[in-house]
C-alpha positions in Angstrom: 28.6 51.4 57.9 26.1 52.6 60.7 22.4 51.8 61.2 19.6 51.9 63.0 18.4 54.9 65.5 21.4 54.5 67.3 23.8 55.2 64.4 21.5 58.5 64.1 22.3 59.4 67.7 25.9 59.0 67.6 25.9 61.1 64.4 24.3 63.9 66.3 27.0 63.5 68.6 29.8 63.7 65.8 28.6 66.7 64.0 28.1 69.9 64.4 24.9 71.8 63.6 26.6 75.2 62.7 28.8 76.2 59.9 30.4 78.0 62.9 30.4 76.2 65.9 33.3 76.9 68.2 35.4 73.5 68.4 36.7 72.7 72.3 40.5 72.1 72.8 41.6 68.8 72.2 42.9 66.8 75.4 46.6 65.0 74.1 46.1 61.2 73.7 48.6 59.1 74.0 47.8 54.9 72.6 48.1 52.9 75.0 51.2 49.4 74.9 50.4 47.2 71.9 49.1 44.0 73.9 51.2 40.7 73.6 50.2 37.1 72.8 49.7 36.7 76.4 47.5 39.3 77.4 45.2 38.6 75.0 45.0 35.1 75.5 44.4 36.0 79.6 41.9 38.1 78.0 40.0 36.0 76.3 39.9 33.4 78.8 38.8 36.0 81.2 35.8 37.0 79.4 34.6 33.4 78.7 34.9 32.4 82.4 33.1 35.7 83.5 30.2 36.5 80.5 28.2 34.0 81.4 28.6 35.1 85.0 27.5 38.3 83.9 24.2 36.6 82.2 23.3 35.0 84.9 23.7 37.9 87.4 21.4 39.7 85.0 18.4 36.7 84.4 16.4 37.4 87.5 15.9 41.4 86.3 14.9 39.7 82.6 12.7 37.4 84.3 11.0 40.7 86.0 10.6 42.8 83.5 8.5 39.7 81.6 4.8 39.5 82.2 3.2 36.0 82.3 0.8 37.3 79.5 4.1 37.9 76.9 5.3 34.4 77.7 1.9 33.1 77.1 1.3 35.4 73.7 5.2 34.4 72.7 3.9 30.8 72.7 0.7 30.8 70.7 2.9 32.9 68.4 5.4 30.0 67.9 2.9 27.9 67.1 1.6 30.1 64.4 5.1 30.1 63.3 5.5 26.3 63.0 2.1 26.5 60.9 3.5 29.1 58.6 6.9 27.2 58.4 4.3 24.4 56.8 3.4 26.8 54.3 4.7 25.9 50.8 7.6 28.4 50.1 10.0 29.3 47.1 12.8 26.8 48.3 14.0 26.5 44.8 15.3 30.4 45.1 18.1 28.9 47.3 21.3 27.8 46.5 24.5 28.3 46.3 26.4 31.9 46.3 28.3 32.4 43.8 31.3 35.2 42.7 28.9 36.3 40.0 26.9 38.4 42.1 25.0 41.9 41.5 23.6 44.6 43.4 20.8 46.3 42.5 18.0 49.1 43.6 15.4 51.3 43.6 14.0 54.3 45.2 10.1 55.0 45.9 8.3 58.4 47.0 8.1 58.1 51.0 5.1 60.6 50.7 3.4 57.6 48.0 4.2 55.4 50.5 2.1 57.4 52.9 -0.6 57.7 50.4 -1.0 54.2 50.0 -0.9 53.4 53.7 -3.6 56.3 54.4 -6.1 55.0 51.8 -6.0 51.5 52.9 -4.3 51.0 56.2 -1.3 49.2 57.8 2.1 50.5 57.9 4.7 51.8 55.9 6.6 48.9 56.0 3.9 46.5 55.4 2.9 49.0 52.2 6.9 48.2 51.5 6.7 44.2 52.2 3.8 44.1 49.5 6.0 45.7 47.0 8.6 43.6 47.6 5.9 40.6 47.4 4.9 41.8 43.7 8.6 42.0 42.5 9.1 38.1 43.5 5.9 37.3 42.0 6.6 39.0 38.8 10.6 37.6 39.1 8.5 33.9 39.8 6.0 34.4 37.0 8.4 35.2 34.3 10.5 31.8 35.3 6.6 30.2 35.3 7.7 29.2 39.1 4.6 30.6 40.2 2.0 28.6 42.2 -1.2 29.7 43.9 -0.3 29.9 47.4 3.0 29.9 47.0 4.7 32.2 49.8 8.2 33.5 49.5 9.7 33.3 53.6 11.5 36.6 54.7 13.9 37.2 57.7 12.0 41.1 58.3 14.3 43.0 60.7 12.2 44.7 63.3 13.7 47.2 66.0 13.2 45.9 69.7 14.0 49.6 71.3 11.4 50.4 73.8 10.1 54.0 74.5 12.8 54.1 77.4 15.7 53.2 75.3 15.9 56.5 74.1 19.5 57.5 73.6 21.4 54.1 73.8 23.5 53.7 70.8 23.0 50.4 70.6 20.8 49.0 67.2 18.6 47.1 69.5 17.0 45.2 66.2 15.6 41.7 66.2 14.3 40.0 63.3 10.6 37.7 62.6 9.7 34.9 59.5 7.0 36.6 57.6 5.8 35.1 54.5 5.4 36.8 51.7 2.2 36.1 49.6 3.4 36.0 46.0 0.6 33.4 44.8 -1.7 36.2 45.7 -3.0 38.0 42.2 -5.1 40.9 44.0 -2.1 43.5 45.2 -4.6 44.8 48.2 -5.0 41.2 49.2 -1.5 40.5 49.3 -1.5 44.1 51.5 -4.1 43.0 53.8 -2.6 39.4 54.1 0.9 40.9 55.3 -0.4 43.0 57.4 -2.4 40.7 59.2 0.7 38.4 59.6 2.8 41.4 60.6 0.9 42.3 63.4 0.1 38.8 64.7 3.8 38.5 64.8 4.4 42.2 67.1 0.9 40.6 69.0 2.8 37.7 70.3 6.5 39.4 70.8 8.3 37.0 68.4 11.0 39.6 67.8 11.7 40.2 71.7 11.6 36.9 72.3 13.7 35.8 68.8 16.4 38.5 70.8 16.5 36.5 73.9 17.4 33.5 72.3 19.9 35.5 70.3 21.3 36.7 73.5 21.9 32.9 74.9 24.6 33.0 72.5 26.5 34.9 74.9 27.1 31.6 76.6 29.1 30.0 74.2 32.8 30.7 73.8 33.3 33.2 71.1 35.4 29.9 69.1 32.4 27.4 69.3 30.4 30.6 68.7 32.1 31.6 65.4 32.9 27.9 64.0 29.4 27.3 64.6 28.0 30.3 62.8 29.8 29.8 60.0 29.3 25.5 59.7 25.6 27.4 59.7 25.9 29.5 56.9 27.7 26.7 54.9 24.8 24.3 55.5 22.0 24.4 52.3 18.6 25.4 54.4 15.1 25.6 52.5 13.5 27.8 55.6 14.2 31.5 54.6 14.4 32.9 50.9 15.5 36.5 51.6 
């Protein structure tokens, strides 16, 4: 499964864009030992004694490249965060996961996307967050679970890749806590309310700066690191809803 801008790059890369493109001699590979028990303990213990090395060595260029204004926007940002954490949210759409589970979905007209964002502003994704934000209140309403004011709190990936990141294959996607205004009857109101949230949240660099704490992970050992996440993902947490 590939995503992302960099999953479109390495495609370009993989296939041709000729029926009859010539194809260049392959170069004979030969795999290299299958590693023992050893060698990728050594390994292993390698990498945990130098990554954080490696972090460290590469702090004073992240410390450069950030401006004392983004520090100071990051941090009235996580105040409006802890202020819309307060916010009362769909909590009772947690729970458990379950083997009985479903996929579903839908497709929409990307040019009625662009209508809609061209007659009353914002972008395509907050014109696709507001849909989203009528299904949940329709999916509330019909289980009469709907409040006024009630918000439903979304973990919105948003991609990080700066204007010079052009060709690195990496993803280079963060993620912000939006809430979505599904005790909001008027459709252009819930619009208007996500997009002023949306771009309070790209304002104050809450993405960039959610990926820098992301990237402090780095300093654990990848066995605390894993045991951790999934002790995580075990606990019940009332925060996010999708």
């Amino acid at each position: 499964m590939v995503d992302g801008v960099g999953g479109n790059d390495l495609m370009a890369l993989v296939f041709d864009t000729a029926p009859d493109e010539r194809l260049p001699e392959v170069a004979g590979w030969v795999p290299a030992p299958r590693p023992s028990l050893a060698g990728l303990a050594a390994g292993d213990l390698r990498d945990a004694v130098t990554r954080p090395l490696r972090q460290l060595a590469a702090a004073p260029g992240l410390l450069r490249r950030t401006r004392a204004a983004d520090v100071l926007d990051y941090g009235r940002g996580l105040g409006e965060s802890a202020r819309r954490l307060a916010e009362p949210s769909a909590g009772f759409l947690n729970g458990p996961i379950g083997p009985r589970r479903r996929w579903t979905w839908t497709s929409v007209s990307l040019a009625e996307l662009k209508q809609i964002r061209a007659a009353y502003g914002g972008t395509i994704n907050d014109v696709v967050l507001t849909s989203i934000t009528g299904a949940f209140r329709d999916l509330l309403a019909d289980r009469h679970e709907l409040t006024d004011g009630l918000v439903v709190r979304s973990l919105v990936p948003v991609s990080v890749r700066g204007p010079d990141e052009a060709g690195a294959v990496t993803n280079r996607v963060s993620a912000v806590l939006a809430n979505l205004p599904a005790g909001e009857p008027d459709p252009l109101r819930r619009l208007g309310l996500i997009r002023q949230e949306m771009d309070s949240l790209k304002h104050t660099h809450q993405a960039v700066g959610a990926e820098v704490l992301t990237g402090m992970l780095g300093f654990a050992a990848p066995m605390w690191l894993a045991l951790g996440t999934r002790a995580a993902f075990r606990i019940r947490q009332p925060l996010v809803q999708t």
